[in-house]
C-alpha positions, 0 to 999 in steps of 0.5 A, a space after each residue: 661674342 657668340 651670344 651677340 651673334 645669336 642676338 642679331 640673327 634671332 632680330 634679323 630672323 624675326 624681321 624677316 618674317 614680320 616682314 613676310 607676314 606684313 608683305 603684300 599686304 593692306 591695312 586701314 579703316 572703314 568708315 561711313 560718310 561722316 568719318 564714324 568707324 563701321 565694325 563689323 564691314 566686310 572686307 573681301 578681295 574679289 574672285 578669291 577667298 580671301 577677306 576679313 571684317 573691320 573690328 570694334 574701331 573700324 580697322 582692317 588688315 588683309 594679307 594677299 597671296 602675292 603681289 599684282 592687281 587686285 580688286 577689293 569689295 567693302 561692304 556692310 549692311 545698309 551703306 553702299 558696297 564699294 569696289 577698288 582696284 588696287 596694286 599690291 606690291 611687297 609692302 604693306 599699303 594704307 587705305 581706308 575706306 568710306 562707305 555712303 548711306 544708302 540714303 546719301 547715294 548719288 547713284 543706283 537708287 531709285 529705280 520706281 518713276 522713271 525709267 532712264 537713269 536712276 536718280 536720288 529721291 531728290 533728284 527724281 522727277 516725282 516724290 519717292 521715299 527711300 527707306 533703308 536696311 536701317 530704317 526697317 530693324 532700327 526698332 522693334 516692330 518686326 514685321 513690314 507693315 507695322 514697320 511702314 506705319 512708324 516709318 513712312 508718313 503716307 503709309 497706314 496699316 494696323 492690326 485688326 481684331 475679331 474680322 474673320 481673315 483680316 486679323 491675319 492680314 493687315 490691310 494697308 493704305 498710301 496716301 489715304 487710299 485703299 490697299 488695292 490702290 497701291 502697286 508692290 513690286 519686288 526688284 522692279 516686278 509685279 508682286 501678287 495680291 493676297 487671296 483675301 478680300 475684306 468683307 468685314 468691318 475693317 478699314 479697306 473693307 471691300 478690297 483686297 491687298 498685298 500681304 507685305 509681311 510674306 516678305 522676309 525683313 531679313 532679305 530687304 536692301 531697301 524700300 522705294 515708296 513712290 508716292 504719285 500715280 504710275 499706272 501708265 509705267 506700270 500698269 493696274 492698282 498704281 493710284 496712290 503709289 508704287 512700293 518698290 522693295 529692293 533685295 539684298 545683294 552682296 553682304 556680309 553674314 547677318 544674324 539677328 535675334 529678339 524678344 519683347 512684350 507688352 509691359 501696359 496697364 490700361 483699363 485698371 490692369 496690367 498687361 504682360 502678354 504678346 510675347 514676341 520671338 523674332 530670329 533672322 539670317 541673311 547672307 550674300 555671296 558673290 561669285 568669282 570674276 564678278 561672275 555675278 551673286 547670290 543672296 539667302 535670307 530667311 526670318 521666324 517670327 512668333 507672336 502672342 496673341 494680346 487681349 484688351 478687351 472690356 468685360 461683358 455688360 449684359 445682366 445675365 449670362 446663362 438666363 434669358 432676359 425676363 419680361 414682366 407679367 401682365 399681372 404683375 407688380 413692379 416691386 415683384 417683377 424687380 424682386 424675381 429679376 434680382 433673385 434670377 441674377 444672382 443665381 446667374 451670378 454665382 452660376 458663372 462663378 462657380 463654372 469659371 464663366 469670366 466675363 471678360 470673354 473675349 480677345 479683342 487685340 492681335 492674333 496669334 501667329 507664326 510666320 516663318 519663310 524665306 528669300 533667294 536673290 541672285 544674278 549670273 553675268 553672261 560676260 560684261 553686258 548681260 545678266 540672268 537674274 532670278 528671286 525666289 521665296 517661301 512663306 509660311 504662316 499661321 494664326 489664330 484669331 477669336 470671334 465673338 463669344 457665344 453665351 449659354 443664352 444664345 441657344 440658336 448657335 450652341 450646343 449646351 451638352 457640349 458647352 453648357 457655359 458657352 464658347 469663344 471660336 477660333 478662325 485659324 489660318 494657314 498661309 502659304 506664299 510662293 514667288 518666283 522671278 527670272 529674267 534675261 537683260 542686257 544689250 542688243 546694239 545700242 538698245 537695254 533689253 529686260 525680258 522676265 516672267 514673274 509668278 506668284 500664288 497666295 493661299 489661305 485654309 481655314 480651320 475653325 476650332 473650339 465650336 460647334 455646327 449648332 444645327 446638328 443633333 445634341 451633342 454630336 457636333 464636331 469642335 474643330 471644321 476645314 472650311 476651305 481655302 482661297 486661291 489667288 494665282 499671278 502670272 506676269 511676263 515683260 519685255 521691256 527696251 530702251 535706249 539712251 540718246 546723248 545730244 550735243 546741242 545745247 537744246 536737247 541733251 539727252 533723250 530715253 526712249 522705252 517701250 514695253 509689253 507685258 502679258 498677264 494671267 490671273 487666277 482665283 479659286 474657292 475651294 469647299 469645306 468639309 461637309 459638317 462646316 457649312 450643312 444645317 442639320 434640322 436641328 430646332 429649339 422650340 419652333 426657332 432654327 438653328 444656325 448652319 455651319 460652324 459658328 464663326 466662320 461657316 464654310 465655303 458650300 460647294 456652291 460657293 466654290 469656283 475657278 475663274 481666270 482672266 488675262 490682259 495685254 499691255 504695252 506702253 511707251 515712255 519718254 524722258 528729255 533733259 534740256 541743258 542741266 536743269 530741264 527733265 520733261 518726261 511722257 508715258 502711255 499705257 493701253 491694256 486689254 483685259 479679256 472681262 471688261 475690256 480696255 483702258 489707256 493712262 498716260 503721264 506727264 512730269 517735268 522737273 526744272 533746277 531752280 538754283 543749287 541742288 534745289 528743284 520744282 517738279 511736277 506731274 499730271 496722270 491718269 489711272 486706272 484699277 481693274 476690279 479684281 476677280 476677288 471682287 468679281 467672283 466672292 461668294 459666300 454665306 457668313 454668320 455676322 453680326 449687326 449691332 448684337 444680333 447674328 444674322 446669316 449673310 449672303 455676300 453674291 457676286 455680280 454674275 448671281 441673279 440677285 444682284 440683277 434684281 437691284 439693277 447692277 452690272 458688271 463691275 468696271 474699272 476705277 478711273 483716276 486723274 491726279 497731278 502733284 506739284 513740289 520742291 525737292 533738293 539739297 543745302 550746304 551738303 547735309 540738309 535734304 527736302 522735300 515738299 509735295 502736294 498732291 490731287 488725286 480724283 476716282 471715279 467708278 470707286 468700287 464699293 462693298 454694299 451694306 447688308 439689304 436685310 428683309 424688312 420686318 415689323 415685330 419680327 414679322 416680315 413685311 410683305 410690301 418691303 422694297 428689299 423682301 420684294 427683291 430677294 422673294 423673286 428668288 428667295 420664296 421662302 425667305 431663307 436669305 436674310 439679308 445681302 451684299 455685293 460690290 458694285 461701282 458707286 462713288 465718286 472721290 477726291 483726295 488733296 494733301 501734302 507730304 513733307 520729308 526734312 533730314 539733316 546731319 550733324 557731325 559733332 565730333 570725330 566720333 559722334 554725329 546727329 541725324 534728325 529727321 522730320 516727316 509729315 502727312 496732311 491728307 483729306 478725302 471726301 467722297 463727292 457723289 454716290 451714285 448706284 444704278 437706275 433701280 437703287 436711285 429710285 428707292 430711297 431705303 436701297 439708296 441709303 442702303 447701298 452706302 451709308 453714313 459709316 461706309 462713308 467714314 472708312 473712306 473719308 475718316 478711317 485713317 490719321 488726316 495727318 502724321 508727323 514723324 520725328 527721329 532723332 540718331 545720335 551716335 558716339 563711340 560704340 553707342 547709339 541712341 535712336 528716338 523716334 515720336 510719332 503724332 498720330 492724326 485724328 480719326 473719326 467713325 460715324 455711326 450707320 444710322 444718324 444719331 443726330 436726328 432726334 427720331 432715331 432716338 441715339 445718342 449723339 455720341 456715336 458719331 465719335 472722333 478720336 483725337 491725334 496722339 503721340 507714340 514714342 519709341 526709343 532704342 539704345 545700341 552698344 557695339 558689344 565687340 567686333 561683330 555683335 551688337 546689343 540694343 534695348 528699348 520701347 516702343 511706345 515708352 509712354 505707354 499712350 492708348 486711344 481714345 477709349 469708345 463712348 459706353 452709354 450709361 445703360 450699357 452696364 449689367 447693374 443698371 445704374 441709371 434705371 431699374 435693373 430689369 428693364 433699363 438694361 441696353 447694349 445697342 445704344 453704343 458701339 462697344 459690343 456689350 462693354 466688350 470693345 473699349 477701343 475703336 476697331 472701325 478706324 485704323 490710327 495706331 493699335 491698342 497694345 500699349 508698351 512693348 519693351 524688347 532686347 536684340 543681339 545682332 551678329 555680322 561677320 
């Protein structure tokens, strides 16, 4: 009796405290919207500390401090976060939870291209993009740029290499247009520009861009790319587009960690380098009694440098190309050059001088930096919000490589078997963002201040200042810095008016202003980087400065600023339900070259369903950046082979008046798009957009007006030399560059984006998604001033044939993105082929006319290519997740450069002495194997990598 007694009270005890710990309580299953489980979600009561995160299969259970009502916050990166009230009583309720895709949301989406409510990209009444925390760390490219290029058809950027600071920042481009001609904003505000201008022979040459890749993966919510004209919304450089990157708000605790490599064999080798090291964290917390929130994310990124680079054709390497005697035979003359090369030869074998003596691929570089976004709510309607970040970065990038032989730009009794230099770079980049929103009566107020700076230091290492005496140069130079700084306030209204007729609906109503500082530095190098020492070999000067990069003089150095007001008006209309027209305008006032008005119309009408035609037609304009304005330096570049010293003025120099150039002024533009967007049977979206898009006044950087010469002679009647002698008696420039407005253009294309879902199972789904870009440009007029268009040699001089090919056949004509996610269980695999369109370089001078006396071959076009990506995932437990995979899986490489058959150190087509010619193609002495002049998808090959990410 007593042990039943004992029995019952032990079960009746148990169940009261099962019944205890399971009270007030709330359990069930967080999913997405197709039903798949989401592990790893968190699930957080709002206002207080407790919370939990859904396990493997997506399952929860929250216990609460007592019964009432409550509000649960569920969210997971890249899906929306939900809120839902709830009443707890003293049971344990059920209620599970589905979770949208940022993609699929119907709500609080795009925010670019209109400022009334924000719509879907279907929905929007221009083509907008809308990229996603999952898009961007699907797949292993782990900075921003590379990961727009696979991901966003209109997109184009890559690496550059050997391009002094362009190797550390890669130039970009929306729609086939330059960097300078899209618009990036962080949360809506103006983003700065980089303090690089891009003088060297790089797509984008003669412009200056965003870094995007200052901004943290880690700290992304998502990525709005709108692609049609906004200048008349938001002002200068919104030619082709704005790129809208949206910050992390409340999330869970994110970790994530990779490394990868190249695993490639091209060029009869294998290639194991460009070691990638990549660690990011981010986390958002919210505040109590939806007081607001704060986010923290940061990212480090380390890269190798990679190398694929050709081996040096020219027969000798320490001895200087011997020249026949007048008395000698041609069997002798064979004989002491055979006899000279081998020595050569067993010269560079035994002092380890390689011929493969460049690096010609990605720099080093180490990127780390950080991001804070936050918000604070002054009770139901407004907001003080705020962002902030840090990046610091460094690289590392070759030059070319100075042989024994080239006695104007060594130092033998420092480097008697030549030298590779380094530019290095450090880069710093600061941002910072606050603002004020909310409600005066029925009006939305935004009043902000934005600010930014990017700098970049150079450090020169592993060379020498040539014109120094023997052997007491230096091997490491600062050569000084630039300096871009930005300041933007805004205030921006508007108000929202519903109507009951059945004409006019509803009507938004925004104005704005905006007053804006721009600042741009240079900043001198040291003494030794740029001085000329006197130093003579024979009767030939040597060259000043540090080879590679000499430094800025204190001529060059300067500090200008500029300032320019803004306001603009915007309306948007809806008729009944299936009507938007929408109406902008923008004037600004700059304090350098004056004012300028854009405006805007779009219109979207509902055909049937959720299928829509919309339209727009803008004019735009681009300021000319200080950097434009003010750039000044003297560089040692190189044309064909030959070093020559390079004087880039800016238009304020009196050289620039001697060719008869102004000012610069701005670009203007018209474009108009026309389209069909929507949804069918719930699961399939579309867009089709066409587009036109016309500048004029297209700021250009010149080619090199070198002084003319015969045999080495300067030649007094030259056009160019009579020019630079007004202020050059004495011949010491050799030649000069300058931007100035020049061209005329037109880019036409069409964009396509197809995604649709399949759901095939309880625990499995297919999204696939088609993505595709035809786009031309053609330069229509070239037109310089009175001066230049009188002389045919400064005519042909100021925009050449290959000038021309960067902005008509530098990037893809077209791209095609395929991506297929396949998800079952705790697995996912990701595949992803893009098809890379055709790009074609066109040599400077014409190879086409017979008497140039080149080959035809030097006009070279590189046919499209596909590269494919593929990534598997396994939910490894309730919170990490592990992914291997390629990118580039087949290992797929350009075009190789056409090499001509007497650029080769043995001479196979002609004697051995005489035959030999490295100007005949564009490979730099066999050393450049894949084209650098136009940007379709890099040279790496195969990268394969592993990554462990944790959320909790």
């Amino acid at each position: 009796m007593i042990k039943i007694l004992f029995k019952n009270s032990l079960i009746i005890l148990l169940l009261f405290f099962s019944n205890h710990l399971l009270a007030q309580g709330l359990k069930g299953k967080v999913t997405d919207s197709a039903g798949l489980a989401i592990p790893g979600a968190t699930v957080q009561v709002v206002g207080s500390k407790v919370g939990t995160s859904s396990d493997g299969n997506g399952l929860y259970a929250l216990k609460f401090p007592s019964a009432g009502a409550y509000k649960v916050r569920i969210s997971f990166t890249g899906y929306q976060t939900a809120e839902v009230a709830v009443q707890i009583d003293n049971t344990v309720k059920t209620m599970d939870f589905a979770l949208q895709d940022t993609k699929e949301l119907l709500s609080d989406v795009v925010v670019v291209g209109s400022r009334s409510t924000p719509r879907t990209n279907i929905e929007s009444v221009v083509p907008v993009d809308l990229i996603s925390t999952k898009d961007v760390k699907v797949f292993a490219q782990t900075d921003l740029t590379q990961i727009l290029n696979f991901v966003a058809p209109s997109f184009s950027s890559n690496r550059q290499t050997v391009s002094d600071g362009t190797d550390h920042i890669d130039p970009a481009s929306l729609r086939g247009l330059g960097p300078d001609q899209v618009l990036v904003l962080v949360n809506g505000k103006r983003r700065h520009t980089t303090a690089l201008v891009n003088i060297n022979g790089t797509f984008g040459r003669g412009s200056v861009g965003t870094d995007l890749n200052s901004i943290p993966v880690s700290a992304i919510e998502r990525i709005e790319v709108l692609r049609d004209g906004a200048a008349a919304q938001y002002g200068s450089d919104a030619i082709a587009g704005v790129i809208n990157i949206v910050l992390k708000k409340v999330t869970p605790y994110s970790f994530s960690t990779s490394f990868g490599q190249s695993s490639s064999n091209a060029l009869g080798r294998d290639f194991s380098d460009g070691r990638t090291f990549q660690v990011d964290f981010s986390k958002g917390w919210a505040f109590k009694n939806d007081k607001g929130f704060i986010n923290f994310a940061a990212q480090y990124l380390q890269r190798g440098y990679t190398n694929r680079g050709g081996l040096d054709t020219r027969p000798l390497l320490y001895s200087a190309s011997p020249t026949k005697g007048p008395t000698e035979t041609e069997a002798a003359f064979q004989a002491r050059f055979a006899s000279l090369k081998a020595a050569d030869d067993a010269r560079a074998a035994a002092n380890g001088l390689d011929r493969n003596n460049m690096r010609v691929g990605n720099s080093d570089s180490k990127n780390g930096g950080g991001f804070l976004n936050g918000q604070f709510n002054f009770g139901k309607t407004t907001q003080l919000y705020y962002a902030a970040g840090f990046t610091h970065k460094t690289g590392s990038a070759a030059g070319f490589y100075r042989l024994p032989t080239q006695t104007t730009q060594i130092d033998l009794s420092i480097y008697p078997n030549g030298f590779l230099p380094f530019i290095d770079t450090k880069i710093n980049d600061y941002s910072f963002s606050a603002g004020l929103r909310g409600k005066i009566g029925t009006w939305d107020y935004d009043i902000s201040n934005t600010s930014g700076e990017n700098t970049i230091a150079f450090n020169i290492n592993n060379t020498v200042n040539a014109s120094l005496p023997t052997g007491i140069s230096p091997t490491s130079f600062y050569a000084g810095e630039l300096l871009f700084r930005q300041n933007t306030s805004n205030l921006d209204i508007n108000k929202k008016h519903t109507f009951d007729g059945d004409f006019l609906t509803s009507l938004n109503t925004a104005f704005g202003g905006e007053f804006r500082i721009d600042n741009y530095q240079i900043k001198e190098g040291e003494l030794l980087s740029y001085s000329n020492g006197g130093r003579l070999i024979g009767t030939s000067p040597t060259a000043s400065g540090a080879q590679v990069f000499p430094g800025f003089k204190p001529s060059n150095a300067l500090d200008k600023s500029r300032h320019n007001v803004g306001a603009y008006a915007d309306f948007e209309a809806e008729f009944g339900p299936r009507v938007t027209l929408e109406a902008a305008g923008r004037y600004e006032n700059y304090s350098d070259f004056g004012s300028n008005f854009s405006y805007k119309f779009t219109g979207k009408v509902k055909l049937f369903g959720d299928v829509s035609i919309r339209g727009a037609y803008a004019t735009g304009f681009r300021a000319p950046s200080l950097h434009q304005q003010y750039f000044n330096n003297e560089s040692t570049q190189f044309v064909g082979t030959n070093a020559t010293q390079v004087l880039t003025v800016n238009n304020a120099n009196p050289i620039v008046a001697q060719f008869g150039v102004g000012a610069l002024k701005p670009e203007i533009s018209r474009s108009g798009s026309l389209g069909l967007a929507g949804k069918i049977a719930k699961t399939f979206t579309f867009t089709i957009d066409a587009y036109n898009i016309d500048i004029s006044d297209r700021i250009v950087f010149s080619s090199q007006y070198a002084r003319e010469r015969s045999g080495g002679v300067l030649i007094p009647t030259g056009v160019v030399n009579q020019i630079l002698n007004t202020v050059d008696p004495l011949a010491q420039i050799n030649s000069v560059q300058f931007f100035t407005n020049a061209i005329t253009t037109n880019t036409a294309g069409i964009d396509v984006v197809l995604t649709n879902r399949f759901n095939l199972g309880a625990k499995s789904s297919l999204i696939l998604s088609v993505a595709g870009n035809v786009n031309k440009t053609v330069v229509r007029s070239i037109q310089g001033s009175d001066k230049i268009e009188s002389d045919p040699t400064l005519k042909a001089k100021l925009f050449d044939r290959l000038e021309r090919s960067r902005f008509e056949s530098s990037v893809p004509k077209n791209k095609l993105n395929i991506t297929a996610t396949y998800n079952v269980n705790k697995l996912s695999f990701v595949a992803r082929t893009v098809r890379f369109g055709e790009v074609t370089y066109l040599n400077a001078i014409d190879p086409n006319i017979p008497a140039n006396g080149l080959p035809t071959q030097l006009d070279q076009t590189f046919a499209p290519k596909w590269v494919t990506d593929f990534s598997v995932s396994y939910a490894a437990g309730k919170n990490w997740s592990v992914t291997v995979g390629a990118n580039n899986i087949f290992d797929v490489y350009p075009d190789k450069l056409y090499i001509d058959p007497r650029d080769n150190q043995n001479n196979l087509s002609g004697n051995p002495a005489s035959n030999y010619s490295g100007g005949l193609d564009n490979t730099s002495n066999g050393r450049f194997l894949y084209p650098r002049a136009v940007s379709q998808f890099g040279f790496s090959g195969r990268y394969v990598y592993g990554k462990i990410a944790c959320t909790f």
